[in-house]
PDB file of N, CA, C and O in Angstrom:
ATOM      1  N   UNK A   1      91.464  56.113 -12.411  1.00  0.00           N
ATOM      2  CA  UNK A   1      90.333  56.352 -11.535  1.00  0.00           C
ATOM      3  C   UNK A   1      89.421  57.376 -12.202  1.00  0.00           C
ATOM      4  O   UNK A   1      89.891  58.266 -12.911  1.00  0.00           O
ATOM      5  N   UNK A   2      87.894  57.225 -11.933  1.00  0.00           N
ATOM      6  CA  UNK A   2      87.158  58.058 -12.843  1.00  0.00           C
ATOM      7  C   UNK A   2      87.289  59.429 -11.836  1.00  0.00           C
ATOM      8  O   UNK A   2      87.359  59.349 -10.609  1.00  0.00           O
ATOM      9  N   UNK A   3      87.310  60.777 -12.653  1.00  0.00           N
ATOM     10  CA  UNK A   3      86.913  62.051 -12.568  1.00  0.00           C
ATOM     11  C   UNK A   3      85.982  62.103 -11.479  1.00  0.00           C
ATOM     12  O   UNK A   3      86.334  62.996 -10.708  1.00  0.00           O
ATOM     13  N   UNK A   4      85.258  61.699 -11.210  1.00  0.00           N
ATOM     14  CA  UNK A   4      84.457  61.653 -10.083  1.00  0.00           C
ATOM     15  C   UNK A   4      84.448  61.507  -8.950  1.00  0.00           C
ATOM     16  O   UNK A   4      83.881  62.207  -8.110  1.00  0.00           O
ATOM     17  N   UNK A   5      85.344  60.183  -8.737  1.00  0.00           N
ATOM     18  CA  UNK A   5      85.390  59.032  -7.711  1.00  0.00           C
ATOM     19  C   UNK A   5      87.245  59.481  -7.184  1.00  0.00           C
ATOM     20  O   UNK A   5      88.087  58.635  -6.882  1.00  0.00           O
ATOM     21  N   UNK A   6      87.403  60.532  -7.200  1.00  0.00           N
ATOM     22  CA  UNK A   6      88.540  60.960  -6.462  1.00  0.00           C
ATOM     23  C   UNK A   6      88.739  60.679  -5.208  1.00  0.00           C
ATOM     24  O   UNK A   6      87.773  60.730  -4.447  1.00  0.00           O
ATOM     25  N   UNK A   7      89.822  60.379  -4.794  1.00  0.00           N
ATOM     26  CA  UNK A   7      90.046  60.312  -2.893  1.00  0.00           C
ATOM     27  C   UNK A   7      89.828  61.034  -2.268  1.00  0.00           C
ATOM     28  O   UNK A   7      90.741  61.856  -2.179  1.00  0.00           O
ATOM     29  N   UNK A   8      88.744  61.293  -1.503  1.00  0.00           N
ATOM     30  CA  UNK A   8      88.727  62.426  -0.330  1.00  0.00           C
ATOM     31  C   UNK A   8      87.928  61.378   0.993  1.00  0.00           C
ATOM     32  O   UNK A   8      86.936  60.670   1.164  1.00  0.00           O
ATOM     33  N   UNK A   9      88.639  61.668   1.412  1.00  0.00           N
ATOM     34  CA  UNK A   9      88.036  61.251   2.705  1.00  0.00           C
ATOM     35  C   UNK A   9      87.213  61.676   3.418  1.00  0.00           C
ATOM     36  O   UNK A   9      87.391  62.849   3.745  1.00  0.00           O
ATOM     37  N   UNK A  10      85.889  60.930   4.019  1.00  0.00           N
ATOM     38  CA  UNK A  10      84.723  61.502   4.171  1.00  0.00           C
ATOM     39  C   UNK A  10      84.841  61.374   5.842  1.00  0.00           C
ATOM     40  O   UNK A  10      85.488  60.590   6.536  1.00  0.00           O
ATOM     41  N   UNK A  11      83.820  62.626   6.236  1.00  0.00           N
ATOM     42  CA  UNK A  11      83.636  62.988   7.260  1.00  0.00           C
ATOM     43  C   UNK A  11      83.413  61.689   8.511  1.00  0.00           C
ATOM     44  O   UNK A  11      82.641  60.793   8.170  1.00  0.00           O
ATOM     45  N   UNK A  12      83.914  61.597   9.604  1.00  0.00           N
ATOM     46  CA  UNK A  12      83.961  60.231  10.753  1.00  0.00           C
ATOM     47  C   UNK A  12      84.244  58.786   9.815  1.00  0.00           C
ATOM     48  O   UNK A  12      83.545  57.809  10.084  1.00  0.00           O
ATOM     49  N   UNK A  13      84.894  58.717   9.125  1.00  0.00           N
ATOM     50  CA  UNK A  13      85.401  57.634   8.600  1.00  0.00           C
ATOM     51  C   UNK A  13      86.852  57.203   8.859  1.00  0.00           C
ATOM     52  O   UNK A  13      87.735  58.001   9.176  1.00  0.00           O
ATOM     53  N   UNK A  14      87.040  55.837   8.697  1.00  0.00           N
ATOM     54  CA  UNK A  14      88.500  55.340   9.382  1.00  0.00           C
ATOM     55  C   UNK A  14      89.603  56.612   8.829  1.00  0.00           C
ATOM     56  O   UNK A  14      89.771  56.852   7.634  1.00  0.00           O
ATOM     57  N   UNK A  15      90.152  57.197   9.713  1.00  0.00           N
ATOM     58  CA  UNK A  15      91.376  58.063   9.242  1.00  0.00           C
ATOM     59  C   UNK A  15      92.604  57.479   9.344  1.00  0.00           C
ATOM     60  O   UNK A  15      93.513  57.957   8.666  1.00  0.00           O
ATOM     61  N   UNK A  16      92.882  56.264  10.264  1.00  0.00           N
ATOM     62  CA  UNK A  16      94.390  56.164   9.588  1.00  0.00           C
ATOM     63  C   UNK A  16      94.762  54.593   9.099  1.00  0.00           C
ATOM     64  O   UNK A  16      94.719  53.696   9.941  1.00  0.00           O
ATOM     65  N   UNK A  17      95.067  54.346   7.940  1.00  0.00           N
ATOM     66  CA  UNK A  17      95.600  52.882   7.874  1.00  0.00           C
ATOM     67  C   UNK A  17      96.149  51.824   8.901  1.00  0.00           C
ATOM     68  O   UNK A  17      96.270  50.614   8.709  1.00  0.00           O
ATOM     69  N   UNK A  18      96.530  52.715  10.304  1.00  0.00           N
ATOM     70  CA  UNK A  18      96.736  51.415  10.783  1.00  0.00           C
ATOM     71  C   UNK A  18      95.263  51.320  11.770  1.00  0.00           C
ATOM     72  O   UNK A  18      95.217  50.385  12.570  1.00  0.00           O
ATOM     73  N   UNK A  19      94.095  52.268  11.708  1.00  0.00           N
ATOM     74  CA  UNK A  19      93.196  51.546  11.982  1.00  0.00           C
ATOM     75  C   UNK A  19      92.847  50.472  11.347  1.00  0.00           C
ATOM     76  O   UNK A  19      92.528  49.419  11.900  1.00  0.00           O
ATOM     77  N   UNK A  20      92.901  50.746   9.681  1.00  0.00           N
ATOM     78  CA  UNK A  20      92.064  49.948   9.112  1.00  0.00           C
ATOM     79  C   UNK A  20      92.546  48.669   9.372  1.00  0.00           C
ATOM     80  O   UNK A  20      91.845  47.693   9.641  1.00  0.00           O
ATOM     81  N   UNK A  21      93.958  48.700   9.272  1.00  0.00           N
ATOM     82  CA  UNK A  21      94.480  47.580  10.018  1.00  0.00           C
ATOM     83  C   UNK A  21      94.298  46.635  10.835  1.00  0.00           C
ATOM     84  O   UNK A  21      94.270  45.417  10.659  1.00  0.00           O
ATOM     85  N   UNK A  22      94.143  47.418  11.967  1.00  0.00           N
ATOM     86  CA  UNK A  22      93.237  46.837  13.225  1.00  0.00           C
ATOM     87  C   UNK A  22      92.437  46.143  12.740  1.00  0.00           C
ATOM     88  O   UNK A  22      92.617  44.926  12.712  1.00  0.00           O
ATOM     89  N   UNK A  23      91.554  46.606  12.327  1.00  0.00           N
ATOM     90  CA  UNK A  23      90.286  46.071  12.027  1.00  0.00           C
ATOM     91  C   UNK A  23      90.516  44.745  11.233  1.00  0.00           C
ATOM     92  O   UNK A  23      90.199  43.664  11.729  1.00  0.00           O
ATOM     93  N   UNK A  24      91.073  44.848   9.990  1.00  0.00           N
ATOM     94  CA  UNK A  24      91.357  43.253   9.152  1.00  0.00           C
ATOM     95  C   UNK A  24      92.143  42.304  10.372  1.00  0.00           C
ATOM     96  O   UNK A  24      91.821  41.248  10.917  1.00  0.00           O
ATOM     97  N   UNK A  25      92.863  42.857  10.462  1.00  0.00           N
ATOM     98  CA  UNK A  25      93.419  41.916  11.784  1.00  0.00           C
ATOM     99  C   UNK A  25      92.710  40.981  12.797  1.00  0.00           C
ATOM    100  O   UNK A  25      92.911  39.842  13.218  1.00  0.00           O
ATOM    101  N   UNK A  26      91.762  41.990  13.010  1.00  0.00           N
ATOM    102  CA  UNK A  26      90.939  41.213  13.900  1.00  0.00           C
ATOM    103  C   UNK A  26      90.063  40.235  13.542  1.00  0.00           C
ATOM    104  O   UNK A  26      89.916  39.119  14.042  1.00  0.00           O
ATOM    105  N   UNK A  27      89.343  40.885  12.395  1.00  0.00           N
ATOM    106  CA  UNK A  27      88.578  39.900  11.395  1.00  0.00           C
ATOM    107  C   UNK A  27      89.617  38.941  10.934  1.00  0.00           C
ATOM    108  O   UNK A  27      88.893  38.085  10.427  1.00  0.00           O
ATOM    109  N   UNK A  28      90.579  38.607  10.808  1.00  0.00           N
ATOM    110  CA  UNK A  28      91.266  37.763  10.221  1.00  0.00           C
ATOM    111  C   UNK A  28      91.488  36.453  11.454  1.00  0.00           C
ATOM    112  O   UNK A  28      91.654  35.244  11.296  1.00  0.00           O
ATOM    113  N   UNK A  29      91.411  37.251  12.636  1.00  0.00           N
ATOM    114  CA  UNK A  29      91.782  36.712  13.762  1.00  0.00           C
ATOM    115  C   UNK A  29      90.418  35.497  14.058  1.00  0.00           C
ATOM    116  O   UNK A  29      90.511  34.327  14.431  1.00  0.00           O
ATOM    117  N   UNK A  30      89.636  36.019  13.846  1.00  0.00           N
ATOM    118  CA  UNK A  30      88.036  35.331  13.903  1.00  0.00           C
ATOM    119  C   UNK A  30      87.171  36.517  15.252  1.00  0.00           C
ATOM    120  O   UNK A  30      86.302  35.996  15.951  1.00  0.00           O
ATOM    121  N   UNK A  31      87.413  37.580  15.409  1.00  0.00           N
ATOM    122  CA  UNK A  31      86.679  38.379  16.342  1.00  0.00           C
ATOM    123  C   UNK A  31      85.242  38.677  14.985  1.00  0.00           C
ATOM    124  O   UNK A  31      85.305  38.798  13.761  1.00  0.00           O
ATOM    125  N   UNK A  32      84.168  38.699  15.882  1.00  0.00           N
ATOM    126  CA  UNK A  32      82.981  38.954  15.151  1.00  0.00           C
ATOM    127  C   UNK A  32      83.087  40.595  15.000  1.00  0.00           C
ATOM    128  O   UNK A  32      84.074  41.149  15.483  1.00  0.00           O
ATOM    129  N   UNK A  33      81.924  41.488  14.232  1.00  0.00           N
ATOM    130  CA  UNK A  33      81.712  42.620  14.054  1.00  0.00           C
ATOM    131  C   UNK A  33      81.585  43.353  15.284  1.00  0.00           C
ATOM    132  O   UNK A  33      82.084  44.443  15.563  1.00  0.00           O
ATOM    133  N   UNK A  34      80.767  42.526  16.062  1.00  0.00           N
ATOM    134  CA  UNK A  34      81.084  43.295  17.387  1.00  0.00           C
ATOM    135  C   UNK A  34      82.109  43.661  18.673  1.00  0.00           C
ATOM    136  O   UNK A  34      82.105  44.637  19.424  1.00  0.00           O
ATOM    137  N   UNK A  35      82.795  42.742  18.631  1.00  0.00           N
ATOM    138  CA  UNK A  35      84.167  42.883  19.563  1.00  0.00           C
ATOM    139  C   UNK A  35      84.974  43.491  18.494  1.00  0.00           C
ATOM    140  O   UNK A  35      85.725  44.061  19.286  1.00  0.00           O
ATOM    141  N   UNK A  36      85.412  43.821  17.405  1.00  0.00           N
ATOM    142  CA  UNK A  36      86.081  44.452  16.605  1.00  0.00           C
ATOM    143  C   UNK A  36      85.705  45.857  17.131  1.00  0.00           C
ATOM    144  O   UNK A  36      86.571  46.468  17.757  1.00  0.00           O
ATOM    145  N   UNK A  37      84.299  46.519  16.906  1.00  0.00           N
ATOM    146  CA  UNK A  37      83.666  47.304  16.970  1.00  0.00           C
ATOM    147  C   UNK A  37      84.168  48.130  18.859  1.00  0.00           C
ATOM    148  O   UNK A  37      84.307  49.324  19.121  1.00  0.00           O
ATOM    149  N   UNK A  38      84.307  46.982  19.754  1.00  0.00           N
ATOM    150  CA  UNK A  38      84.528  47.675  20.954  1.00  0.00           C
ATOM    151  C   UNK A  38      86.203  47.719  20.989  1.00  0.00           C
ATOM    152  O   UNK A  38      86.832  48.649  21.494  1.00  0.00           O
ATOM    153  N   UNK A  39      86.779  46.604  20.393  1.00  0.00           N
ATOM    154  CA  UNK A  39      88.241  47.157  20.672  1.00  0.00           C
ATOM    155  C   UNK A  39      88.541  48.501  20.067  1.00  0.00           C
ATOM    156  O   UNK A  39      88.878  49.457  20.764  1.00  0.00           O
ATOM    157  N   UNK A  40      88.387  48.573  18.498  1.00  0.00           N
ATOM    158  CA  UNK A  40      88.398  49.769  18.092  1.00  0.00           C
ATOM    159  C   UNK A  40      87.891  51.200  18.197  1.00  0.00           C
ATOM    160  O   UNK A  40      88.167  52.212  17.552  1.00  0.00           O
ATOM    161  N   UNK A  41      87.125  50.985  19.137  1.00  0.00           N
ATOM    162  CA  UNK A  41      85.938  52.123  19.049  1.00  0.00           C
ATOM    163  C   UNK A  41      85.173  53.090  18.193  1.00  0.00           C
ATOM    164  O   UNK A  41      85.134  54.308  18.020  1.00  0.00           O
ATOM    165  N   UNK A  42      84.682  52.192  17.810  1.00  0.00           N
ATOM    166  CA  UNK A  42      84.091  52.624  16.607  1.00  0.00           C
ATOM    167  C   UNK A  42      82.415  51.638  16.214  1.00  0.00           C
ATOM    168  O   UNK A  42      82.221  50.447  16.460  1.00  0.00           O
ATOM    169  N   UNK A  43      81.748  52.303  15.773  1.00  0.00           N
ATOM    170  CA  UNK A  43      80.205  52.023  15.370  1.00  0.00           C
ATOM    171  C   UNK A  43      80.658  50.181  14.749  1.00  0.00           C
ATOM    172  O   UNK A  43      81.687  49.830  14.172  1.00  0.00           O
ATOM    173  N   UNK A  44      79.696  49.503  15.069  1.00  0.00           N
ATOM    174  CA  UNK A  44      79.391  48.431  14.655  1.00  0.00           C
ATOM    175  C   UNK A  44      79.289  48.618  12.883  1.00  0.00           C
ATOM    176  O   UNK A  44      79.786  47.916  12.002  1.00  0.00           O
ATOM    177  N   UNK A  45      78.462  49.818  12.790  1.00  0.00           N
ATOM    178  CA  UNK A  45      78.298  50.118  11.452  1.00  0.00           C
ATOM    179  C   UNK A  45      79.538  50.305  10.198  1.00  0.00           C
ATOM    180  O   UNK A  45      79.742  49.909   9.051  1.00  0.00           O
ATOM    181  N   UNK A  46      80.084  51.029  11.063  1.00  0.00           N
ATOM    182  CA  UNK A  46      81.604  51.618  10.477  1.00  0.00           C
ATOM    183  C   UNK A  46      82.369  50.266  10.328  1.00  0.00           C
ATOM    184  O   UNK A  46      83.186  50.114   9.419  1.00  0.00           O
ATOM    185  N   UNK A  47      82.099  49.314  11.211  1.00  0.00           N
ATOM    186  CA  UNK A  47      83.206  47.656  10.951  1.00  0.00           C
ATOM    187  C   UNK A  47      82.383  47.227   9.997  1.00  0.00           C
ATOM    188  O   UNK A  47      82.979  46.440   9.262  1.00  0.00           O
ATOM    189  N   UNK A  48      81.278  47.397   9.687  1.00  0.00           N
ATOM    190  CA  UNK A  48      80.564  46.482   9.162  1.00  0.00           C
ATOM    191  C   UNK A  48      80.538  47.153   7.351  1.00  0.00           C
ATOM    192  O   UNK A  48      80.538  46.417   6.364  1.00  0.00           O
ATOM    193  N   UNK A  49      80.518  48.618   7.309  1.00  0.00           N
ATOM    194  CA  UNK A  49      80.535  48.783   6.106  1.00  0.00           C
ATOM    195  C   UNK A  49      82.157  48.869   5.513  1.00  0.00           C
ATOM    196  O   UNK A  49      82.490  48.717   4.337  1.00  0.00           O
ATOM    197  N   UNK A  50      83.040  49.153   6.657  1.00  0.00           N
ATOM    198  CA  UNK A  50      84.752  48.601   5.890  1.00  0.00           C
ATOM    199  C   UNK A  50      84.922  47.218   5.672  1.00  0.00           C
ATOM    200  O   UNK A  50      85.804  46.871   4.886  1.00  0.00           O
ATOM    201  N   UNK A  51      84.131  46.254   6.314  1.00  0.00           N
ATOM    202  CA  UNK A  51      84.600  44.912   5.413  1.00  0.00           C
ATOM    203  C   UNK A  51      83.714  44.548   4.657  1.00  0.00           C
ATOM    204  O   UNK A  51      83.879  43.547   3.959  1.00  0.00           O
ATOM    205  N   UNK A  52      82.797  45.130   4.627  1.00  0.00           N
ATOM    206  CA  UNK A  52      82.491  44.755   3.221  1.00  0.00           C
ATOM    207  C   UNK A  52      82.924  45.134   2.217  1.00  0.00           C
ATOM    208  O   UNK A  52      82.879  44.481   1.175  1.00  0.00           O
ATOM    209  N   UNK A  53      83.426  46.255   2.334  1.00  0.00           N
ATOM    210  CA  UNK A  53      83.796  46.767   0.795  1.00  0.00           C
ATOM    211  C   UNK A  53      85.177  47.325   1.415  1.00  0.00           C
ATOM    212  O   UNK A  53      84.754  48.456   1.656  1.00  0.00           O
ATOM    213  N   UNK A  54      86.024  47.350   1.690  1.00  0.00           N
ATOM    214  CA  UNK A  54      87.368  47.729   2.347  1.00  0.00           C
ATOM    215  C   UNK A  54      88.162  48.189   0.838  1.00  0.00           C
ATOM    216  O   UNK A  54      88.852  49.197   0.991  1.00  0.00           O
ATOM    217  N   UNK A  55      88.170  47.863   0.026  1.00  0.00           N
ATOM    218  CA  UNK A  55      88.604  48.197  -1.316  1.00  0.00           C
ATOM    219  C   UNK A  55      88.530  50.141  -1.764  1.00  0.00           C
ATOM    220  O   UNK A  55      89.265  50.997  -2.256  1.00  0.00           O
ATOM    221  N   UNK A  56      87.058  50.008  -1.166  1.00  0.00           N
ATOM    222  CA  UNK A  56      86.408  51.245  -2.096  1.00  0.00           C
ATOM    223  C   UNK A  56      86.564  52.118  -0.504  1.00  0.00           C
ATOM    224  O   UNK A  56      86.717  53.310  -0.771  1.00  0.00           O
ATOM    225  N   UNK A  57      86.568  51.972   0.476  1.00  0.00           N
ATOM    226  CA  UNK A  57      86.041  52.695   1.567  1.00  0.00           C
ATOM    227  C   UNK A  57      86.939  54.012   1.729  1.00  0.00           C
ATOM    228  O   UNK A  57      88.162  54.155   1.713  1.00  0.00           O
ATOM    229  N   UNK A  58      85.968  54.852   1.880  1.00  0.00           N
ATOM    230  CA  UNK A  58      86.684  56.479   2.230  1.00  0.00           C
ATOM    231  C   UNK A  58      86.423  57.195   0.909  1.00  0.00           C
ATOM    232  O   UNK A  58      86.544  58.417   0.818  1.00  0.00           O
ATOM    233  N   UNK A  59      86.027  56.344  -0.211  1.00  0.00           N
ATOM    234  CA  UNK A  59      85.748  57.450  -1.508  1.00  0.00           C
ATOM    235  C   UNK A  59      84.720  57.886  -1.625  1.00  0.00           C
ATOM    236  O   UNK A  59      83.671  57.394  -1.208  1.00  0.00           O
ATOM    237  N   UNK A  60      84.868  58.918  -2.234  1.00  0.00           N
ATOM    238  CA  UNK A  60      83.371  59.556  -1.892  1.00  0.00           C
ATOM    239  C   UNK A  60      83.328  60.102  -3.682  1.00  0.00           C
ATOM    240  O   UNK A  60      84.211  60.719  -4.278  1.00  0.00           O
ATOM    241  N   UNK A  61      82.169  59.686  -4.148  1.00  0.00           N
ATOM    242  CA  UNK A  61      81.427  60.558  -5.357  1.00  0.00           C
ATOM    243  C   UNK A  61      81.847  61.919  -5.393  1.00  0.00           C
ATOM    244  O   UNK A  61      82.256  62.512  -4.395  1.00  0.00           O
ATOM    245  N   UNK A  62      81.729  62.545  -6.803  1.00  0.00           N
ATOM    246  CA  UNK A  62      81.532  63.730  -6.506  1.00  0.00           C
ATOM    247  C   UNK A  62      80.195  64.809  -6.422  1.00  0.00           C
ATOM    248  O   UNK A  62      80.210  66.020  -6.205  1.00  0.00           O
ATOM    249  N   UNK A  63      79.028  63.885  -6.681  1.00  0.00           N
ATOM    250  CA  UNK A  63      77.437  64.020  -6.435  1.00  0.00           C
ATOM    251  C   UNK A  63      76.830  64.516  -7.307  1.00  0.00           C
ATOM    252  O   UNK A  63      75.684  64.964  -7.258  1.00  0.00           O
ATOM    253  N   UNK A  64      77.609  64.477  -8.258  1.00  0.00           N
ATOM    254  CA  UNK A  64      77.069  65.037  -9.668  1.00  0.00           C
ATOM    255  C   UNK A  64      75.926  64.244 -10.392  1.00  0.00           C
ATOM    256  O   UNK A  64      75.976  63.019 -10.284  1.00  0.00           O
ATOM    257  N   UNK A  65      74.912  64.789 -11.110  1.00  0.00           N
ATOM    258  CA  UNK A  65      74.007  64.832 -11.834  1.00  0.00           C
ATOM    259  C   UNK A  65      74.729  63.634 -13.123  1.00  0.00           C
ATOM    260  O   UNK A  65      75.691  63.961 -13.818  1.00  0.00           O
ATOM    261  N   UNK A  66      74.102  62.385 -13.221  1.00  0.00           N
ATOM    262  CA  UNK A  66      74.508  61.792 -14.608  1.00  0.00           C
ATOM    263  C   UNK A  66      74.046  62.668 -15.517  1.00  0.00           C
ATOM    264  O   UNK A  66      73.010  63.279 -15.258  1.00  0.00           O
ATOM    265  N   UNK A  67      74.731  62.886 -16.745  1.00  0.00           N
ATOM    266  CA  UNK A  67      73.674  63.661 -18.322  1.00  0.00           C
ATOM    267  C   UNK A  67      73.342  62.864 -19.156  1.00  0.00           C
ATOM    268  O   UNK A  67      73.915  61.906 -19.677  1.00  0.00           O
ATOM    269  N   UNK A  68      71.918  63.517 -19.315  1.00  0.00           N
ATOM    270  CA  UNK A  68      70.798  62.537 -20.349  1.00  0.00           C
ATOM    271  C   UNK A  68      72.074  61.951 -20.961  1.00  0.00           C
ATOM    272  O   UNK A  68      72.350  60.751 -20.944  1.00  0.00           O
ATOM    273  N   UNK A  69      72.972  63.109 -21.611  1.00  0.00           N
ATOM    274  CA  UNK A  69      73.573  62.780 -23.133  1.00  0.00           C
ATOM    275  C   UNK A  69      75.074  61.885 -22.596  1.00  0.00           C
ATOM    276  O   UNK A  69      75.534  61.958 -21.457  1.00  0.00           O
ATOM    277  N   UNK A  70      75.564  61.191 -23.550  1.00  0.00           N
ATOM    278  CA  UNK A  70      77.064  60.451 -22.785  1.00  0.00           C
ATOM    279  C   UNK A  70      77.781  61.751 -23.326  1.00  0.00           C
ATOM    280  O   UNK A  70      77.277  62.785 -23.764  1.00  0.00           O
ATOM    281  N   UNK A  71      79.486  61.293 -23.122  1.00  0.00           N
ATOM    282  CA  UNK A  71      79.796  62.365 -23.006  1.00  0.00           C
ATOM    283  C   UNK A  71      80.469  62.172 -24.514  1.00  0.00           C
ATOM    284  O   UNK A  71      81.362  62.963 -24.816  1.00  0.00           O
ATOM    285  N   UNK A  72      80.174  61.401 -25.239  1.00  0.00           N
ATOM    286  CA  UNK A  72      80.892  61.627 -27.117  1.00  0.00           C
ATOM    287  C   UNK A  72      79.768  62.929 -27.804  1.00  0.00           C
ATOM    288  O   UNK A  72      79.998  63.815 -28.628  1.00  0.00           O
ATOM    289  N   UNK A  73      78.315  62.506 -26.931  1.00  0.00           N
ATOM    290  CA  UNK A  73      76.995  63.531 -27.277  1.00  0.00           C
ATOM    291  C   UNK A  73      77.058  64.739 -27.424  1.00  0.00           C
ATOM    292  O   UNK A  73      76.712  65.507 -28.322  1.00  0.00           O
ATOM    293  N   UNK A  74      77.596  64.863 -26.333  1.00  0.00           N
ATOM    294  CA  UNK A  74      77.592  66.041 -25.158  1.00  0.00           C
ATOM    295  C   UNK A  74      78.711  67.060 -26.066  1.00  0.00           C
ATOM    296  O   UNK A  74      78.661  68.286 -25.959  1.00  0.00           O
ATOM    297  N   UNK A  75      79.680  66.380 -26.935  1.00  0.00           N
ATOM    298  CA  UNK A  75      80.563  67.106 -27.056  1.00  0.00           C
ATOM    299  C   UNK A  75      80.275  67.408 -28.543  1.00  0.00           C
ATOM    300  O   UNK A  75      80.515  68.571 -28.867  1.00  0.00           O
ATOM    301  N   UNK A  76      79.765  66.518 -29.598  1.00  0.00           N
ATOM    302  CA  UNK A  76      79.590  66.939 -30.852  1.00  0.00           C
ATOM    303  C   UNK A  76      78.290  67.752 -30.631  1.00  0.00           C
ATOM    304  O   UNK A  76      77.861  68.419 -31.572  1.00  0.00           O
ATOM    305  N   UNK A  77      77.773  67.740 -29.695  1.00  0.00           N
ATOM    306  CA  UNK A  77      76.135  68.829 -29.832  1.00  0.00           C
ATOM    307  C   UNK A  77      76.827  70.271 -29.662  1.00  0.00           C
ATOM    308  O   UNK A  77      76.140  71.292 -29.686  1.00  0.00           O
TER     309      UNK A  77
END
């Protein structure tokens, strides 16, 4: 995993796996974004950006600045 892209879990985001659970479940079940959204309680938004990307969800950047230079540059300069 890159230096950056460490696990931390970001602020009002799914906190426990067996939410996330829930949630595939239901989608698996055929419930749309929105009845997912009321069983779980949780933002339409929040169902909608964990299945799309359910892989990556909860990581957070570390907000750092890319450098002009890569980093082989960076190190012989």
């Amino acid at each position: 995993m890159d230096q950056c892209r460490k696990r931390k879990i970001t602020s009002g985001s799914l906190s426990a796996d067996i939410e996330k659970g829930r949630i595939l479940a239901f989608s698996d079940a055929g419930l749309n974004r929105t009845e997912i959204a009321k069983k779980t309680s949780r933002s339409r938004t929040v169902v909608t950006n964990f299945l799309r990307a359910s892989g990556e969800y909860g990581i957070k950047g570390c907000g750092e600045r890319p450098t002009k230079l890569g980093k082989l540059e960076k190190k012989e300069g």
